[in-house]
C-alpha positions as CSV (number, residue, x, y, z in Angstrom):
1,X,105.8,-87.3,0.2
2,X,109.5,-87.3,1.4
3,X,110.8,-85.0,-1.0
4,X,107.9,-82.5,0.4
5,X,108.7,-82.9,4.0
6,X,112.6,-82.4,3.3
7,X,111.8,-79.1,1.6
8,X,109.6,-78.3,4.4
9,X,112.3,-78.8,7.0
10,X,115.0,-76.8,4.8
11,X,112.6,-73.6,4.2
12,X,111.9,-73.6,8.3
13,X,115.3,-74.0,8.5
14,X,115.8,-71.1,6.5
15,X,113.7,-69.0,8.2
16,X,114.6,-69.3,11.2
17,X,118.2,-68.8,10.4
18,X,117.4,-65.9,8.5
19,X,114.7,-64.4,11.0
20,X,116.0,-61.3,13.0
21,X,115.0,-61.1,16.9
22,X,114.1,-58.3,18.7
23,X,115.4,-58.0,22.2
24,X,112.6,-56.5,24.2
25,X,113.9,-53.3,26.5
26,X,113.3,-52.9,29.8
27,X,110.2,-50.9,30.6
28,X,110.9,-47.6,32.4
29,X,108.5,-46.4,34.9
30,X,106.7,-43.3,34.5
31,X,108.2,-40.3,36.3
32,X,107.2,-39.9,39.4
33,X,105.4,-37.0,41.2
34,X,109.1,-34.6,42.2
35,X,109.8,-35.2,38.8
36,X,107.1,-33.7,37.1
37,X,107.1,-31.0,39.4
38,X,110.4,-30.2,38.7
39,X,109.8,-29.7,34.7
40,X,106.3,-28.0,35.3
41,X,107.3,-24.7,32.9
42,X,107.4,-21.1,34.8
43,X,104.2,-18.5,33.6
44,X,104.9,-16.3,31.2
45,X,105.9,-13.0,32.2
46,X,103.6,-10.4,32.4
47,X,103.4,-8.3,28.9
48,X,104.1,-4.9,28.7
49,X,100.8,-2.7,28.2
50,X,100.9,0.6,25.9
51,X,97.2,2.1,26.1
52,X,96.6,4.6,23.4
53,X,93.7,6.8,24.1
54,X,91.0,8.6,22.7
55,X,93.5,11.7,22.3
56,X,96.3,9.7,20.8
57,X,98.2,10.4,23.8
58,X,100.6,6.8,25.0
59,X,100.7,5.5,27.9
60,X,103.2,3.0,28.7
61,X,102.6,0.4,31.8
62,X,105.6,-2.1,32.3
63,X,105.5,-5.2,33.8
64,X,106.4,-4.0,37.4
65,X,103.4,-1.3,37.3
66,X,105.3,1.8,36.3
67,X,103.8,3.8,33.8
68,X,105.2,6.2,31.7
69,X,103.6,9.0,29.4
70,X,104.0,10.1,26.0
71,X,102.2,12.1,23.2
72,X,105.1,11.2,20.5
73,X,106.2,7.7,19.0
74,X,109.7,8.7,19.2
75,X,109.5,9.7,22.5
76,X,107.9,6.1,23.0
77,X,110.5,4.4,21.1
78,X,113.2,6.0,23.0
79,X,111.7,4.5,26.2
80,X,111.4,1.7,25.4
81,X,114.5,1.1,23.8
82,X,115.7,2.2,27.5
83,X,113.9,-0.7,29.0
84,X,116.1,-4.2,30.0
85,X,115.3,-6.7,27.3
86,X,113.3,-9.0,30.0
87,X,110.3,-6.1,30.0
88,X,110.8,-6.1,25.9
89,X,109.4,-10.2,25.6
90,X,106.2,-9.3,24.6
91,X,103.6,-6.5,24.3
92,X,99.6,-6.0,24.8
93,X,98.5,-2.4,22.8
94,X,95.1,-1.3,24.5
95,X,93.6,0.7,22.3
96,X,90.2,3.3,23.0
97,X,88.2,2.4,20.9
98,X,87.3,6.4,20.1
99,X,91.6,6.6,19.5
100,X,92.5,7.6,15.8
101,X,93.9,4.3,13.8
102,X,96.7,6.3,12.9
103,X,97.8,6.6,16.4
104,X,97.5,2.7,17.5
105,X,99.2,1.8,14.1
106,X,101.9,4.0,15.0
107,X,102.4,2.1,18.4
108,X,102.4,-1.2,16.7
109,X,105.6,0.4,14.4
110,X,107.5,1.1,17.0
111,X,106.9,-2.5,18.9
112,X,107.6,-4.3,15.8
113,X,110.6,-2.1,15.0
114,X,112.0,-3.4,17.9
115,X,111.0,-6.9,17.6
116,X,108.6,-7.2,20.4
117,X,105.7,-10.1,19.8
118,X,102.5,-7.7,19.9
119,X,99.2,-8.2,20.4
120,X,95.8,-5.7,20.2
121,X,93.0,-5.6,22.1
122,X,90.5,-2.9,22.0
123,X,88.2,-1.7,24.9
124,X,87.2,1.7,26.9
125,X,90.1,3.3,28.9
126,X,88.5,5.0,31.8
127,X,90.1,8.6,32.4
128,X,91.1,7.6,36.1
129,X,93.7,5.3,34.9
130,X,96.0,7.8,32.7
131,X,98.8,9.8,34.0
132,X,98.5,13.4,33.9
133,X,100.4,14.3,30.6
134,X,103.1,17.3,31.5
């Protein structure tokens, strides 16, 4: 019975020389409430808008409200190249939903030509919200 106890003694004794201990870390506090407000993100800025409509005519609404007109997508690619990269972030095509395919895909070309994040939405343009096209 001896012999068992000694080994006992020496495998605790190796164990515990052996054993590696964890310090425990402070706990930090959750942040409090001007901390969070501080890393709340800013909105998104507003998208630029280019409404095609049912005569494949462009319309192009920036961010601040201005709209421009255009019947060609090079005339609409010239614009916008003309435009300060911060109205350039991303891009909304509104599409009539009696405008040719043709015309809308044309639109997206030039957006992603220019690598502007695009997306489409589709829905009736009412006539009171287009320029007069000179």
């Amino acid at each position: 019975m001896t012999p068992m106890v000694d080994v006992t003694f020496l495998l605790l004794i190796f164990f515990m020389v052996t054993a590696s201990f964890v310090l425990q870390t402070a706990l930090t506090p959750p942040p409090g409430p001007q901390e969070t407000a501080q890393k709340t993100p800013a909105p998104p800025p507003q998208p630029l808008q280019v409404m095609v409509n049912e005569l494949g005519e462009f319309q192009l609404v920036r961010p601040d409200g201005e709209k421009r007109m255009t019947a060609s997508r090079y005339e609409l690619r010239k614009i916008l190249i003309s435009l300060p990269a911060s109205c350039r972030q991303r891009a909304r095509i509104i599409a009539d939903p009696q405008s040719r395919h043709e015309k809308v895909m044309a639109a997206l070309d030039v957006l992603v030509g220019l690598r502007v994040p695009v997306s489409i939405t589709m829905r009736d343009i009412p006539p009171s919200s287009w320029l007069p096209f000179q």
